[in-house]
N, C-alpha and C positions, 0 to 999 in steps of 0.2 A: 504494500500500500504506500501512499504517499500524502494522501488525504489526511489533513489534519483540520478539517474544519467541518462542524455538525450544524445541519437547521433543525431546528422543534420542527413538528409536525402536530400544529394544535388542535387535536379532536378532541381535546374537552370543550373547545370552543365549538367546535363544529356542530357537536353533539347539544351543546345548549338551545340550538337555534335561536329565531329570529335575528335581530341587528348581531349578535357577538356573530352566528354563524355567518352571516355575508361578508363581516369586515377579517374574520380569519380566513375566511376563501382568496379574497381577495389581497390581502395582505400576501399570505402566504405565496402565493403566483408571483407578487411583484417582486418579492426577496429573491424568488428562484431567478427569477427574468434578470434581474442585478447582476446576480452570479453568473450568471450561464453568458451574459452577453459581454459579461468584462476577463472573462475567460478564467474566473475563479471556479476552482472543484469543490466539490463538496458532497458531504451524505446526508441522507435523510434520517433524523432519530424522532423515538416518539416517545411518551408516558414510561412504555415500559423498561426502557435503559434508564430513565430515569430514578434510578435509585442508587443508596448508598455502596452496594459491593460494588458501582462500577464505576463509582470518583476514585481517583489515586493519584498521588502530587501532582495538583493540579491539571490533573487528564482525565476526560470521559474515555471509560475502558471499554469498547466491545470484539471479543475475539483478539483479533491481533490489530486492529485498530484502535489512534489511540489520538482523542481531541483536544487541543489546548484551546480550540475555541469553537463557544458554543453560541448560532445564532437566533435568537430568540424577540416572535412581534410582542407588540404591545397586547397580552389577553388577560384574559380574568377569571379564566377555567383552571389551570392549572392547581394539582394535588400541593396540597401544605406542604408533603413531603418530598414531590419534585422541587417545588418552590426553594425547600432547605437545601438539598442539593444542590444547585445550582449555586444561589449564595454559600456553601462550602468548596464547590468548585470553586470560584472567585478566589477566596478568602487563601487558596492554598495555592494561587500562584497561575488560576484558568484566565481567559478572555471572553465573556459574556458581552455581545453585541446585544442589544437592546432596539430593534429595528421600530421604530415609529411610537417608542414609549417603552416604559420599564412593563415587566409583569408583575402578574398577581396572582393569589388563589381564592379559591373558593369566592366564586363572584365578584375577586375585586375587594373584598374584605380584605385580606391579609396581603400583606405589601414586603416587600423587600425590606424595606427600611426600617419594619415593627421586627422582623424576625432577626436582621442581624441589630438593631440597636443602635443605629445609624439615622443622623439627618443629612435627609437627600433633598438639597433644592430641586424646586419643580424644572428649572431650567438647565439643571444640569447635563452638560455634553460628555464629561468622563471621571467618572468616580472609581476613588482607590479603596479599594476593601481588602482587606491584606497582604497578601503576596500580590493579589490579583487586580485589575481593572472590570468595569463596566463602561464599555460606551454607549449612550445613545444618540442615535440618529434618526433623520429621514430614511425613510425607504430607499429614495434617491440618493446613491452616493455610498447605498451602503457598503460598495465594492470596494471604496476607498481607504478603509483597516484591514484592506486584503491584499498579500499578494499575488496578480493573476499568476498562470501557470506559464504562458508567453506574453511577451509584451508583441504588439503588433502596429504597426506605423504603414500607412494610417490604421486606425481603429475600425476592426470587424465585427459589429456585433453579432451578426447572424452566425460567426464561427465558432463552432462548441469545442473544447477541450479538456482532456481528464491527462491522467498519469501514471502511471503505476512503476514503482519500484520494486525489480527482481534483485536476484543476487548479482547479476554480472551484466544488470542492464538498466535505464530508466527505459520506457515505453509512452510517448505519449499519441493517442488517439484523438485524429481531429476531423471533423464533421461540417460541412457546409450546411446548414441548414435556409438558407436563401436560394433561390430560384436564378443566382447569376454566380460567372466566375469570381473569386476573390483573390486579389492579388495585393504585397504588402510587403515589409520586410517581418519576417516575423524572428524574433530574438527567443532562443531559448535557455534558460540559465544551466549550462552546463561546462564543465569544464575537458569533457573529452571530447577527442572529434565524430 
């Protein structure tokens, strides 16, 4: 693997319906759309990694995958107990994106800032919570605490890219997803030929 960057997958939000389910539909799509067009990788995690055996200095642990940053929208479904996770993620050294607002649980009652005992301005851009950070942002932009996988001059957005690390090799898989050719300089961070 080479993916070090997780998105929530909010179906507690989803599962609430009405306004939280349309604004986590939506949201959710706009974060992926971010990523995928600024040539950032990334996995999908949901509720169920969400829990304590699988934070470890500052990494969400799944399998042999391992995240130092987790991006997460603005919802309000979220379990108290994923909730604490994530704030001990942070705390031990994680990167918690906070795309279009911080989270919460349990409807929006339980906040970040009650559970670790921290005051959080409403306006805050990047907050230190132990070893760790929280940033939030717009949606828009949120590629920009990320680095893509290639840079690419000019910028492709329709160009998809991932990566995968073998033993004796990097591998990166790239996809036009636009209906014309794409052409560019495209820089790749490596150092062999």
């Amino acid at each position: 693997g080479a993916c070090d960057t997780a998105v929530y997958c909010p179906i507690r939000d989803v599962w609430a319906g009405g306004e939280d389910r349309a604004r986590a539909i939506a949201i959710h799509e706009q974060v992926a759309a971010q990523l995928l067009e600024h040539q950032c990788d990334f996995d999908f995690v949901d509720d169920d990694l969400l829990s304590p055996e699988n934070f470890g200095n500052g990494c969400l642990l799944a399998g042999a995958a391992s995240y130092a940053t987790i991006i997460v929208q603005k919802s309000a479904w979220l379990t108290e107990s994923a909730l604490k996770c994530l704030a001990g993620f942070v705390q031990k050294g994680g990167c918690l994106i906070a795309a279009g607002g911080l989270p919460a649980a349990d409807g929006g009652r339980i906040t970040l800032a009650q559970l670790t005992e921290t005051k959080i301005a409403a306006d805050a851009s990047e907050i230190k919570l132990g070893k760790g950070k929280i940033l939030v942002g717009e949606i828009d932009g949120i590629n920009q605490s990320l680095e893509p996988l290639i840079k690419i001059n000019p910028p492709q957005p329709g160009l998809r890219v991932c990566k995968r690390v073998c033993a004796n090799a990097r591998i990166y898989f790239l996809a036009n997803s636009e209906d014309r050719d794409v052409a560019g300089v495209f820089t790749f961070p490596e150092n062999a030929p």
